[in-house]
C-alpha positions in Angstrom: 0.0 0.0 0.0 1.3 3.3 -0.9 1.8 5.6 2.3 0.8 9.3 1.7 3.1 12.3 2.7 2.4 15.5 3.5 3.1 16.7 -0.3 0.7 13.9 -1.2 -2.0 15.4 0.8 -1.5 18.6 -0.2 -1.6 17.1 -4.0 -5.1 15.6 -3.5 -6.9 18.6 -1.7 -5.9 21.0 -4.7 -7.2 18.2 -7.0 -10.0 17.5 -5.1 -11.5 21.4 -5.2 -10.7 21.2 -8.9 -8.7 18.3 -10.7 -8.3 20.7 -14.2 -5.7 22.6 -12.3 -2.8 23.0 -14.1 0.2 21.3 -12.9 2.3 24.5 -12.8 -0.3 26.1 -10.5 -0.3 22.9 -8.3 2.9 22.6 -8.2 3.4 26.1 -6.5 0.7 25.9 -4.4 2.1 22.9 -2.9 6.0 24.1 -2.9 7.3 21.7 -5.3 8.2 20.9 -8.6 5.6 19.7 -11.6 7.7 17.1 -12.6 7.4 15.9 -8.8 3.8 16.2 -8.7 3.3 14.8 -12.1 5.0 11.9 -10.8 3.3 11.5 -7.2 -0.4 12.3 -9.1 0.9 8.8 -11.6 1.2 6.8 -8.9 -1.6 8.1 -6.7 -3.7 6.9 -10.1 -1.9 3.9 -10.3 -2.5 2.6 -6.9 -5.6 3.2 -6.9 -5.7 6.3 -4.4 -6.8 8.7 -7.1 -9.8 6.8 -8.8 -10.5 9.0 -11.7 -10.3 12.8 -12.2 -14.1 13.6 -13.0 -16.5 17.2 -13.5 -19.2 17.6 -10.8 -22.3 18.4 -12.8 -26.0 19.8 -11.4 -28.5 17.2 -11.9 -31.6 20.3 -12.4 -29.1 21.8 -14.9 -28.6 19.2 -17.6 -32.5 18.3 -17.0 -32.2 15.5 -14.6 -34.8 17.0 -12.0 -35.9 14.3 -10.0 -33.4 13.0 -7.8 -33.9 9.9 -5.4 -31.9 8.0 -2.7 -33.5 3.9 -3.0 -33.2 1.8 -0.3 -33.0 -2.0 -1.5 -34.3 -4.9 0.3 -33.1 -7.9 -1.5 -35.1 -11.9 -1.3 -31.7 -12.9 0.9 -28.8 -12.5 1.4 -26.1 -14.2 -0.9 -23.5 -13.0 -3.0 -24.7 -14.2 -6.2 -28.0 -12.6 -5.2 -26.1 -9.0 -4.2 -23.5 -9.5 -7.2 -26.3 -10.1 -9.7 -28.1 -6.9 -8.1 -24.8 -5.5 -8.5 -24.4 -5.9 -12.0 -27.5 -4.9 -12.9 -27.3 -1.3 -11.4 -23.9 -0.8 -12.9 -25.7 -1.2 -16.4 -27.8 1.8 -15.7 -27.0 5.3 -16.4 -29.4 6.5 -14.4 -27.5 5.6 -11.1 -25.3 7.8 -10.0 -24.0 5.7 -6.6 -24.7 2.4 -4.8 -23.7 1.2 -2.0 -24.0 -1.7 -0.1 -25.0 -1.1 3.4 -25.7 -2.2 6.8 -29.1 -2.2 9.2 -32.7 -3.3 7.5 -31.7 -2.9 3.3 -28.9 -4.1 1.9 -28.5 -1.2 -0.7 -28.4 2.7 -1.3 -28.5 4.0 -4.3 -28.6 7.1 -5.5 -30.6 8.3 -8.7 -31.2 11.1 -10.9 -34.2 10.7 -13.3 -35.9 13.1 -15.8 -39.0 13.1 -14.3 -41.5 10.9 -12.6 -42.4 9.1 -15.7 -38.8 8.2 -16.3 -38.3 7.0 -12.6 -41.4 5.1 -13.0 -39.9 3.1 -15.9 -36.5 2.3 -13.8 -38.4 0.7 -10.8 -40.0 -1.1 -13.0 -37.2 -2.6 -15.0 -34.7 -3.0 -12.2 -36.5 -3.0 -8.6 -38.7 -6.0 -9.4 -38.4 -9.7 -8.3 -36.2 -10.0 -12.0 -33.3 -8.7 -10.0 -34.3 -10.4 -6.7 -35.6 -7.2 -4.8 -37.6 -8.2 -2.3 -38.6 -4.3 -1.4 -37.5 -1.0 -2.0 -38.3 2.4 -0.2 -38.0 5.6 -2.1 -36.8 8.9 -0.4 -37.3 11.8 -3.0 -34.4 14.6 -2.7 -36.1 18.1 -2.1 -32.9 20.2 -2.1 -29.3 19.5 -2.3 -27.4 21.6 0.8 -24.3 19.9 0.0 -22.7 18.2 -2.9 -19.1 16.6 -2.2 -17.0 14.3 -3.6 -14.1 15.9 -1.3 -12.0 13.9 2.0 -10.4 16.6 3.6 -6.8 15.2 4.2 
């Protein structure tokens, strides 16, 4: 596992707030050179601490205006079941994060839909028995407060 430094830190914050700044500008920001920075950012990516470099976009503003977090109760509990499941969601464009979880469902997911007609359609074609959902509870977002992708290191 690759151990982060201070520089490291200091690397991801500024990427984190906005990952299209240039590597000059990083680079004195976080006292070093962009050749070293370059080089720490390659193998943050390579290891797998950096994920991907990605835009934040508004759901409302590119016409995604309902938004819903999905809580998924699967038949049972079994890995082909949840891997299944799994797949399924990762096929749809619609979701924009799941996550397995702890307590009464076994999923969150997180969903951005045109309108109710659209959301309609995706509970139909992947919250049924199909995909081995026993039950699903829908919690409709009424205003996003706060919108990170950001760990503070």
């Amino acid at each position: 596992m690759y151990e982060l430094d201070k520089l490291d830190k200091n690397i991801l914050n500024i990427l984190q707030d906005n990952a299209a700044t240039p590597l000059k500008e990083l680079a004195a920001a976080v006292h070093s050179s962009p050749a070293t920075c370059q080089r720490r950012i390659a193998k943050m990516l390579e290891t797998g601490i950096i994920r991907r470099q990605a835009a934040l976009v508004s759901p409302q503003a590119v016409g995604r205006g309902i938004s819903v977090f999905i809580q998924v109760e699967l038949e049972r509990q079994h890995h082909n079941i949840q891997e299944a499941f799994e797949r399924a969601i990762l096929k749809e464009p619609d979701v924009s994060g799941c996550y397995e979880v702890s307590g009464d469902y076994d999923f969150l997911i997180l969903v951005h839909c045109t309108d109710m007609a659209a959301y309609h359609a995706f509970t139909r074609r992947v919250l049924t028995g199909e995909n081995h959902v026993r039950n699903f509870n829908s919690q409709f977002v009424m205003n996003f407060t706060k919108v990170e992708n950001k760990i503070v290191l």
